[in-house]
C-alpha positions in Angstrom: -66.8 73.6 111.0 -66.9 70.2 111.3 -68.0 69.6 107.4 -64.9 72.1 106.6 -62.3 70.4 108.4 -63.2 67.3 106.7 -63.0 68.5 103.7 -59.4 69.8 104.7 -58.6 66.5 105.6 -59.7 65.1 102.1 -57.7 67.9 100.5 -54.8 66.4 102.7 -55.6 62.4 101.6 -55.8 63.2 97.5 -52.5 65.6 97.4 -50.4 63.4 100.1 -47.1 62.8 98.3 -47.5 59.4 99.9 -49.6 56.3 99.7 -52.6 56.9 101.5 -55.7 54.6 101.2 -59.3 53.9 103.1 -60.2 50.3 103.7 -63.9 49.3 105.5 -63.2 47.9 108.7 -65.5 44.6 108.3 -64.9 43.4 104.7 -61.6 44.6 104.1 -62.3 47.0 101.2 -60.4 49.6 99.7 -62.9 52.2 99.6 -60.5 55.4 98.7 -56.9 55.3 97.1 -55.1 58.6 96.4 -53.0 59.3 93.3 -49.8 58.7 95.3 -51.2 54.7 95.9 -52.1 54.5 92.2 -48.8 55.7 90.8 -46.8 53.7 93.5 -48.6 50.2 93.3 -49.2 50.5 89.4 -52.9 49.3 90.0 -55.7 51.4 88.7 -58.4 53.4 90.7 -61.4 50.7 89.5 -58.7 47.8 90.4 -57.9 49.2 93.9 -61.7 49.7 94.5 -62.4 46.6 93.4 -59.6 44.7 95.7 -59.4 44.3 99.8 -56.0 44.6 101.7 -55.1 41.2 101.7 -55.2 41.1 98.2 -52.0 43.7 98.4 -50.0 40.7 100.8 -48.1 37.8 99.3 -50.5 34.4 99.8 -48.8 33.5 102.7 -48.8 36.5 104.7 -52.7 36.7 104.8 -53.1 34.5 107.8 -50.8 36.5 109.6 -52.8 39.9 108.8 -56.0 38.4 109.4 -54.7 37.7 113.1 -52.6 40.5 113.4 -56.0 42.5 112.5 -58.7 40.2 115.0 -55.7 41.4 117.9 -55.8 44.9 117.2 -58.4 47.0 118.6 -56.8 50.1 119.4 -58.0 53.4 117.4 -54.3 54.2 116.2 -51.8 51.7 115.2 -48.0 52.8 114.9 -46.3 51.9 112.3 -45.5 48.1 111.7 -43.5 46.5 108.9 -45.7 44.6 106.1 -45.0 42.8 102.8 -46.8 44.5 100.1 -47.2 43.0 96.9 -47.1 45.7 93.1 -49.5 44.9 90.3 -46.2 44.2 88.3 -45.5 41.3 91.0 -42.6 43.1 92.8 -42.5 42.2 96.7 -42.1 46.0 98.8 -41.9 46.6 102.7 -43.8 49.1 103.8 -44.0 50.3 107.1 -47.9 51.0 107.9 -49.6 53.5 110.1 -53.4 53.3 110.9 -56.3 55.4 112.3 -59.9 54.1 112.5 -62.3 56.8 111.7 -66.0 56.4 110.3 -65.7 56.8 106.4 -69.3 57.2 104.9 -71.4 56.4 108.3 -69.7 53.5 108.0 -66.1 52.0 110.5 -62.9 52.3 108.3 -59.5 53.2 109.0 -57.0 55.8 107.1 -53.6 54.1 106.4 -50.3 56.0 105.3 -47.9 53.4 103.8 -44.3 53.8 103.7 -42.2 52.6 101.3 -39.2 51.3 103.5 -38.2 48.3 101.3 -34.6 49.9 101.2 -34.3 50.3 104.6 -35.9 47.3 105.7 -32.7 45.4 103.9 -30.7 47.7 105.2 -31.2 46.5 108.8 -31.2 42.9 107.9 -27.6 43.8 106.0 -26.7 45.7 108.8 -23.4 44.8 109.5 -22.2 45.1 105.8 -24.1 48.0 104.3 -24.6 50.1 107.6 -22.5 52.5 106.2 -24.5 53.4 103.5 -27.7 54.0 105.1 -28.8 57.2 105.8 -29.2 56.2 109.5 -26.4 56.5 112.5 -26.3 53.9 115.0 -25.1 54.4 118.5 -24.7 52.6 121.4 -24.6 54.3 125.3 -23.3 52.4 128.5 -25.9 53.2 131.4 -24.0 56.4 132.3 -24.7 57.9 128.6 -21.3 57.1 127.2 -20.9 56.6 123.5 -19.4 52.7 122.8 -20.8 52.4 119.2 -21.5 55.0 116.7 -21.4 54.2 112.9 -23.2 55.5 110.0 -22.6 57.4 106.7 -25.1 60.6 108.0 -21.9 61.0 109.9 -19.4 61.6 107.5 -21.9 64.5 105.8 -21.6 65.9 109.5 -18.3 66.1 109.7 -17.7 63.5 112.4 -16.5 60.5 112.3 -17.2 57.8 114.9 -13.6 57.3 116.3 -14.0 60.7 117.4 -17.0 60.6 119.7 -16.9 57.1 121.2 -16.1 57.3 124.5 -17.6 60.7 124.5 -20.9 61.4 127.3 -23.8 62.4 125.2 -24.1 64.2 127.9 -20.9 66.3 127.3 -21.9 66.2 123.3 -25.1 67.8 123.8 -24.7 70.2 126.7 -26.2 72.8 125.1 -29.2 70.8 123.7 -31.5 70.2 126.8 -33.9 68.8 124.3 -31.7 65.6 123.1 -30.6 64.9 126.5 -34.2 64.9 127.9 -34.6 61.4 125.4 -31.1 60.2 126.7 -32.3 60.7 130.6 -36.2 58.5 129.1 -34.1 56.1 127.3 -31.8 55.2 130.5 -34.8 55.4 132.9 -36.2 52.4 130.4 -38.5 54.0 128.3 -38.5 53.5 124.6 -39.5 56.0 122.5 -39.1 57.8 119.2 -37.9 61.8 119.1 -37.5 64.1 115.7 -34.2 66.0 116.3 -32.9 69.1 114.5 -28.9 68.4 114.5 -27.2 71.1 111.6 -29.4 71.3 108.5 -30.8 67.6 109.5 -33.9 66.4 110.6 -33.1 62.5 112.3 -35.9 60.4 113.6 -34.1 58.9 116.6 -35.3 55.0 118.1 -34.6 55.2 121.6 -34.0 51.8 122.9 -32.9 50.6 126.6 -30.9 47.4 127.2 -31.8 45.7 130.3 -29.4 43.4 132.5 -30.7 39.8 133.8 -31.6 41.5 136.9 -33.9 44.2 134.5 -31.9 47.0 135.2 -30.7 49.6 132.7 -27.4 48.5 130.9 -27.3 51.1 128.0 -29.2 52.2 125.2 -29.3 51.5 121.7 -30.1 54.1 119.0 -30.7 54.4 115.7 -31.0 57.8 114.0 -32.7 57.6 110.5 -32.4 60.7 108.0 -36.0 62.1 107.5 -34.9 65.8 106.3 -36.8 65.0 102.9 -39.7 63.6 104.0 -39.8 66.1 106.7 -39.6 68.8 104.0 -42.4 66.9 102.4 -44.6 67.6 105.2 -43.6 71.1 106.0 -44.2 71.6 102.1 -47.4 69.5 102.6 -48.4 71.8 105.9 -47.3 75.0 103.7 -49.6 73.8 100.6 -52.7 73.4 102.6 -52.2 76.5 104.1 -52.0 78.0 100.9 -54.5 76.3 99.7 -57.2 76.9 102.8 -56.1 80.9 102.0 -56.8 80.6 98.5 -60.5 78.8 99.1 -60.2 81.8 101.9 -59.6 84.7 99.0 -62.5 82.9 96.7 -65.6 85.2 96.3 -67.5 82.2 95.4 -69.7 80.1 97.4 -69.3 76.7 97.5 -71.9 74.1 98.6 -71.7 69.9 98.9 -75.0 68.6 97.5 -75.9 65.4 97.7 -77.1 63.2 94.7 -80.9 64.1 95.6 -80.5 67.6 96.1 -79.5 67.9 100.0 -77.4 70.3 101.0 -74.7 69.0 102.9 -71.8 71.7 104.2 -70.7 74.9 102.9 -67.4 77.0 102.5 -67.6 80.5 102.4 -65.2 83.8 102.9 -68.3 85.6 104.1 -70.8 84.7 105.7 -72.9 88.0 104.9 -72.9 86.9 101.3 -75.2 84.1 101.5 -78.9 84.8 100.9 -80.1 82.9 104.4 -78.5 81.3 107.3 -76.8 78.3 106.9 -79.4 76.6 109.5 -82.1 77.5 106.7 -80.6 75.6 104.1 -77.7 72.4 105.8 -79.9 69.1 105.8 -82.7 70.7 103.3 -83.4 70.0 99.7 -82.9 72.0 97.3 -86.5 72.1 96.4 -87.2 73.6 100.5 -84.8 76.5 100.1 -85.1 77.8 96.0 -87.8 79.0 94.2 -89.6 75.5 92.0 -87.5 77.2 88.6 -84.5 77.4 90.6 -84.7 73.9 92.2 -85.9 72.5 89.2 -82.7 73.6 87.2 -80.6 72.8 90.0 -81.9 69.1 90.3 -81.9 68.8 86.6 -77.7 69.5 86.8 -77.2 67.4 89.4 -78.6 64.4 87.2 -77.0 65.1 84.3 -73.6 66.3 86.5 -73.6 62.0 87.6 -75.0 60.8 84.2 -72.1 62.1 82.2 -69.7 63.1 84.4 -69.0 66.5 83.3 -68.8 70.1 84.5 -72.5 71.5 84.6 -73.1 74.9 84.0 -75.8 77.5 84.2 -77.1 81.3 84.7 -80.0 82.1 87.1 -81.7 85.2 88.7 -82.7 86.3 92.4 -84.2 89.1 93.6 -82.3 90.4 96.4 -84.4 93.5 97.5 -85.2 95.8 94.9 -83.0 94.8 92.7 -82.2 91.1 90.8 -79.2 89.3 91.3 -77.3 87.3 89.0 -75.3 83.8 89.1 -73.5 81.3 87.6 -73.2 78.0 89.0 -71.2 75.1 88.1 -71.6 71.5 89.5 -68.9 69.0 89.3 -69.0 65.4 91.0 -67.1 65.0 94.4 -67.9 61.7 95.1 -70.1 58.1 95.1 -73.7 60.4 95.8 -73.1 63.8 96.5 -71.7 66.9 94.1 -69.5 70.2 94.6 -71.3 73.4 93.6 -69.7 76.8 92.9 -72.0 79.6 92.8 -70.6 83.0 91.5 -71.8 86.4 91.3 -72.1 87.8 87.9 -74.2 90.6 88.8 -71.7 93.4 88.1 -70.7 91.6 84.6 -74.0 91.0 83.7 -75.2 94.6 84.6 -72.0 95.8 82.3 -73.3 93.7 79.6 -76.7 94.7 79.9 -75.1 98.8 79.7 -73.0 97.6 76.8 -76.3 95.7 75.0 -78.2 99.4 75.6 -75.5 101.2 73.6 -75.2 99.0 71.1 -79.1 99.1 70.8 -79.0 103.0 70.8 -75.6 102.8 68.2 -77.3 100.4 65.7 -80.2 102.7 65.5 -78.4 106.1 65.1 -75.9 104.0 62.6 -79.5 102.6 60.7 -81.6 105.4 61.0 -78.7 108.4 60.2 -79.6 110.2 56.7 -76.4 109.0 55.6 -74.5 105.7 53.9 -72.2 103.7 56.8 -70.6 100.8 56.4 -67.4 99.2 58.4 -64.8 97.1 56.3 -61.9 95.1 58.0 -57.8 96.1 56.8 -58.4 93.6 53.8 -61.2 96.8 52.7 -64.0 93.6 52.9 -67.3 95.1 54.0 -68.4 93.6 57.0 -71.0 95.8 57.4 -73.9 98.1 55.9 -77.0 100.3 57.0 -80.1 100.4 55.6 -79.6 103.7 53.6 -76.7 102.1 51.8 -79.3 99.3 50.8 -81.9 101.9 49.9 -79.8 104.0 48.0 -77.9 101.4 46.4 -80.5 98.8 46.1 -78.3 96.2 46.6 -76.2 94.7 49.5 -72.3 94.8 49.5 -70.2 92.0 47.4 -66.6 91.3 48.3 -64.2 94.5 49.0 -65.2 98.1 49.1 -63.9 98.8 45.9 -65.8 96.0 44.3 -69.2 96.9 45.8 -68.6 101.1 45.0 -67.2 100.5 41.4 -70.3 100.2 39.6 -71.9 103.1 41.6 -68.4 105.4 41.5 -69.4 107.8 38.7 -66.1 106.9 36.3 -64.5 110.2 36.7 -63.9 109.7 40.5 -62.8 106.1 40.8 -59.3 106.8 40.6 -59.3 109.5 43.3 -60.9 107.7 45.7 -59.3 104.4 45.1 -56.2 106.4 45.3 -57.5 108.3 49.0 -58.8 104.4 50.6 -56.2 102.7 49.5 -53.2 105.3 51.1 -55.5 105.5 53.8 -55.5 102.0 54.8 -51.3 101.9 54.3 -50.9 105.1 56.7 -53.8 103.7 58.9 -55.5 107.2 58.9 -58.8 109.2 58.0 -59.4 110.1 54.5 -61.6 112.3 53.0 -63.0 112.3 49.1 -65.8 114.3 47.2 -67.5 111.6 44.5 -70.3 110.9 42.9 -72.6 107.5 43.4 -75.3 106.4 41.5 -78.6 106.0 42.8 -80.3 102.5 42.3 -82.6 105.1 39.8 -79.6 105.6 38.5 -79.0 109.5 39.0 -75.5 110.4 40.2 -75.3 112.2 43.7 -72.7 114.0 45.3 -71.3 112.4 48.3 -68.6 113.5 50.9 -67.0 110.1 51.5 -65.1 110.2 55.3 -63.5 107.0 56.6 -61.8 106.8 60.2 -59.9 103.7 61.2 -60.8 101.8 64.3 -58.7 99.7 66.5 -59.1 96.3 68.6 -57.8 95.5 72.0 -54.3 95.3 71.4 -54.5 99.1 69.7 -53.4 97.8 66.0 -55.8 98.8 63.3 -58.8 96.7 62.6 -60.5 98.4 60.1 -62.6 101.6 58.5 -66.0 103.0 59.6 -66.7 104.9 57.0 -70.1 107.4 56.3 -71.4 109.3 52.5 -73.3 112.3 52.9 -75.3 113.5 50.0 -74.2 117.0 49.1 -75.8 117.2 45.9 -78.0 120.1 46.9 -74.9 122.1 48.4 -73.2 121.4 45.1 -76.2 122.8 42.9 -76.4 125.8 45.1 -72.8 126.6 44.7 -73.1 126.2 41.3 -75.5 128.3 40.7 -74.2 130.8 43.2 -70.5 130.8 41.0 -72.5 131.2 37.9 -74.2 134.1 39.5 -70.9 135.6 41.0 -69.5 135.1 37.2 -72.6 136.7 35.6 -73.1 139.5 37.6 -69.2 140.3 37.8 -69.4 140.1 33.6 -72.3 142.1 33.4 -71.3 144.5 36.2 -67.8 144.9 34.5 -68.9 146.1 30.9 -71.1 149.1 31.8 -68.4 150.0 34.7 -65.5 150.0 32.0 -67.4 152.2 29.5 -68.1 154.4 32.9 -64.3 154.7 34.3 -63.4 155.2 30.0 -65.7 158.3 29.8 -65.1 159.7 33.0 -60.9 160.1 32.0 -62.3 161.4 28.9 -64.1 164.0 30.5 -61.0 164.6 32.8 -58.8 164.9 29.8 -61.3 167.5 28.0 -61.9 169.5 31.1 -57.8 169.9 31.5 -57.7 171.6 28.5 -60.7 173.8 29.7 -61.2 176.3 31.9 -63.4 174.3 33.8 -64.1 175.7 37.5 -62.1 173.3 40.3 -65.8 171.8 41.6 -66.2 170.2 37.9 -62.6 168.9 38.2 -63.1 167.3 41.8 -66.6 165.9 40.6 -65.2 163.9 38.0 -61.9 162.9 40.1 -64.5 161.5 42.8 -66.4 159.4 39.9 -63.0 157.9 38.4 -62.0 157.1 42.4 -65.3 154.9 43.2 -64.9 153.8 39.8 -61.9 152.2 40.7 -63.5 151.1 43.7 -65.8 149.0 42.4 -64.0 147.7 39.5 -61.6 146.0 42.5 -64.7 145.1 44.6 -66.0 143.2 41.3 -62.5 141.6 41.0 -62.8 140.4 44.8 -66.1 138.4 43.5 -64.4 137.4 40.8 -61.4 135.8 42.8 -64.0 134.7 45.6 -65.8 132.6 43.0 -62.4 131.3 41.8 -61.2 129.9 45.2 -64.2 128.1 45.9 -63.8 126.6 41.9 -60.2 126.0 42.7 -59.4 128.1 39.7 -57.4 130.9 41.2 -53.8 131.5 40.4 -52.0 132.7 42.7 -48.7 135.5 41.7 -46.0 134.8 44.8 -43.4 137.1 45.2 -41.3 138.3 47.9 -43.0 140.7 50.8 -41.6 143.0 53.6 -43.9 142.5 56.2 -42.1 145.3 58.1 -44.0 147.0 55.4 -47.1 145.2 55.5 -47.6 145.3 58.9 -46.0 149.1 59.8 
């Protein structure tokens, strides 16, 4: 906890809107600076770190801070007014606050330094440019009545001082208990400072008593500065670190402070169930007590290289946590002089995902290779980016340039139009074609191929490109062939005999009208002339069967009840 709450306070020292620094207690040394300082004083990190306090004094106000120093030995030091001096030469106030602390297992002290060069001339103009000061200054006889009050805050208050001299702060403030509480420490001779709400302002009030020859109370003087902004500040300061102690809060990650030899120093964590082993097991051990030789080996190895170049080190390791592994990322950045920040993540979840995804690709490739079929992918430009093996072994060559390009020479001549025509209003609707054509084999036989692209899409959903397959249907082709030239054959060869039939059967029925054939002979030849017909429109049915699947049927359309079709 202790570990944590410094590193709160460091947190609090680097993002202080104000000039913060860390000097050693027995040479003088600035041994930390935050950004504020730096931007403030116009001297660089190196130059600060390189420099002691005094060299931030005029000459001839060292001998004063040396004393001033020797003198104090308290562990907090209120603020006091100093002459600071600006890389560019300019000559500030600032108004320093203290605390000793031990910095590195070594005595330092924190100071905040106040800018308060403005109001430091203020006060010494203070008769002339009161008034435009963000202060108010009062003055109360030893009964609490107002005798002076001046000061621009009061004009943005709404009051002017006319109005409340002669007043009782008393009678002012009835109803705020807490403002006459300083009044009551201020007249029993105590000075002090108070931070009063008054409106929308925050004041930071100087009480001050006045004492007669005879050291009794005479009044009290008061002088009421405007800190609503840098009270803000602080609120907004207080706000950010809780913000920022919620976020660290909210991180799954587990953070560690190692130092340059591989100690581990603190740790920060949401949970403590997610570490490994108990913090006892691992705070004041090497790295090389608590991980596997591998794993402190890589770990030691970062930490070097993390000082030696100053960058972010990175890498992926493996723990077995029961029966199954674990995976992590860590990253290493320096924190400081000796000792580094590592972030360790857990990547198991994304790494099992990408082990899933690796699988299916694995088990995709070799369906895509080992299919008895041609795939290839091409991007919306129709560039191949991709083949399979039986496009290399039917083709005997790999793909060059567009799809076009690489099928021209194999498209049998008759079908490159059609299919140039089918891919290329394909890719322009972003839909799947289909197209019968014939490729030549690298022996340089044509095959029949039904050619089917489908479109596939990236993240965003717009179209990326064509996965596209060719299945050899050669065989299918012969065997419809030959089953049309069958159909057509035995339709011809059917249809000669049958006509000569159905021609001597009316003959017959004409000569046997004339006769006096009996009815039987009549109904025997009426039967043959029915089937006959029969069979003359069942060998028409082939006929039109085998002309569909040629595509060379014509169809006769003409207007149909279907009251009568279907009654």
């Amino acid at each position: 906890q202790l570990r944590a709450s410094e590193e709160s306070y460091r947190l609090l020292f680097e993002r202080n809107p104000y000039p913060m620094w860390v000097y050693a207690v027995e040479t003088l040394r600035f041994l930390a600076v935050n950004d504020a300082a730096i931007a403030h004083y116009g001297y660089s990190r190196d130059e600060f770190l390189r420099m002691t306090i005094a060299d931030l004094r005029p000459a001839e106000d060292v001998p004063a801070l040396l004393r001033w120093l020797a003198e104090q030995r308290q562990a907090y030091r209120q603020a006091s007014i100093w002459r600071h001096r600006k890389k560019d030469g300019t000559v500030i106030d600032v108004e320093v606050s203290s605390h000793s602390f031990e910095f590195e297992s070594r005595p330092a002290r924190l100071v905040l330094a106040l800018d308060v060069t403005e109001r430091k001339r203020t006060e010494e103009r203070l008769t002339t440019l009161v008034n435009k000061a963000p202060v108010i200054l009062f003055a109360l006889d030893a009964g609490g009545v107002f005798t002076l009050v001046q000061g621009r805050m009061l004009q943005q208050m709404g009051v002017t001082g006319e109005e409340v001299v002669g007043q009782s702060i008393f009678e002012v403030y009835r109803e705020r208990p807490d403002i006459t509480a300083h009044v009551r420490r201020a007249l029993n001779g105590q000075e002090h400072t108070s931070i009063d709400h008054t409106l929308n302002f925050v004041f930071e009030t100087r009480w001050t008593p006045l004492f007669d020859p005879d050291g009794q109370v005479a009044g009290v003087i008061g002088v009421a500065t405007d800190v609503t902004e840098r009270k803000a500040a602080e609120e907004a300061l207080r706000r950010s670190e809780a913000t920022n102690r919620g976020l660290l809060d909210a991180l799954p990650d587990l953070m560690f402070r190692l130092s340059r030899d591989g100690r581990f120093l603190d740790y920060r964590v949401s949970d403590r169930h997610k570490l490994l082993v108990p913090p006892e097991a691992f705070i004041g051990r090497n790295v090389t007590d608590v991980f596997p030789p591998w794993l402190a080996h890589q770990a030691q190895e970062a930490i070097t290289h993390a000082f030696a170049t100053g960058e972010m080190q990175l890498f992926e390791y493996e723990l077995e946590e029961g029966n199954s592994p674990g995976f992590y990322e860590a990253r290493l950045v320096v924190s400081g002089d000796d000792e580094v920040l590592a972030i360790i993540r857990d990547i198991s979840d994304r790494k099992r995902a990408e082990r899933v995804l690796r699988d299916a690709r694995d088990v995709y490739l070799t369906l895509v290779e080992e299919a008895p079929m041609l795939v290839w992918r091409t991007d919306m430009s129709g560039h191949c980016t991709f083949v399979n093996k039986q496009w290399i072994a039917f083709t005997g060559r790999a793909p060059e340039g567009s799809l076009l390009d690489s099928l021209g020479d194999p498209l049998h001549p008759e079908d490159r139009e059609s299919f140039q025509q089918a891919f290329l209003q394909a890719i322009v609707e972003r839909r799947t074609f289909e197209v019968e054509a014939r490729l030549r084999r690298q022996d340089g036989a044509y095959r029949w191929m039904v050619i089917r692209g489908s479109p596939f899409f990236d993240d965003r959903g717009a179209a990326a490109g064509y996965i596209s397959t060719a299945i050899d249907i050669t065989d299918r082709k012969q065997q419809e062939r030959a089953k049309d030239d069958f159909l057509a054959l035995a339709s011809h060869e059917l249809k000669t005999p049958l006509a000569a039939l159905v021609g001597y059967i009316h003959l017959l029925q004409r000569w046997t009208a004339r006769d006096t054939a009996d009815d039987r002979s009549r109904q025997a030849l009426q039967a043959m002339a029915a089937e006959g017909e029969r069979l003359d429109r069942l060998i028409n049915d082939l006929l039109d069967v085998s002309r569909i699947q040629t595509g060379r049927l014509r169809l006769d359309r003409q207007p149909t009840d279907l009251r009568y079709l279907l009654g």
